[in-house]
N, C-alpha and C positions, 0 to 999 in steps of 0.2 A: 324928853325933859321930865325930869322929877318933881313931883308937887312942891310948893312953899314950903309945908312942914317937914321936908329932908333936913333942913341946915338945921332948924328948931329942935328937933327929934335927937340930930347927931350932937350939938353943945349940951343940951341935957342929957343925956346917955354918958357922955364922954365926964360932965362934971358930977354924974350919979356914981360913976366907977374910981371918982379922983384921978382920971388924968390929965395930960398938960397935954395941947395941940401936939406938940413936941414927940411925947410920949407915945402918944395915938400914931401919929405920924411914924416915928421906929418901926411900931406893930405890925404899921400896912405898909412900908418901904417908902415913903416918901415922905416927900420935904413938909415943914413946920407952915412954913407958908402956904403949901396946896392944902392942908387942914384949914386952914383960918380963911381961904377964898371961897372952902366948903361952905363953912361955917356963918358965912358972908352971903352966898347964894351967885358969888361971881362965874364959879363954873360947880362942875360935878361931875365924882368917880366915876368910874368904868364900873359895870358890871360882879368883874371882879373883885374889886374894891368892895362894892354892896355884901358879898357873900363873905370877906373878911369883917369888915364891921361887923354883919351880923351875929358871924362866930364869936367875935368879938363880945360884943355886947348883952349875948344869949338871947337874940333879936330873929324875930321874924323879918326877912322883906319887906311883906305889905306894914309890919307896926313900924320898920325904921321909915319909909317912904310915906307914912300917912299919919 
């Protein structure tokens, strides 16, 4: 399980970059809705997901997850 500050970490990140759940979602191959239940704290990425955000985001791990 990922710390609290995952889903706080990924909406900031995501609205520092200007993009829309939507958009983010394209990025990482999934649905708009599995951003936003991110985003929520209802579930959480794979693994692999973490390493695309992070590329993403030009993110560490430990700074997207903490």
């Amino acid at each position: 399980m990922y710390t609290l500050r995952f889903k706080e970490n990924l909406r900031q990140l995501r609205q520092e970059k200007k993009l829309t759940q939507g958009q983010l979602a394209t990025l990482v191959g999934v649905d708009q809705r599995t951003v936003s239940a991110w985003e929520k704290g209802v579930c959480e990425p794979s693994l692999a997901i973490i390493i695309q955000l992070c590329d993403i985001f030009e993110e560490t791990i430990e700074g997207l997850l903490t």
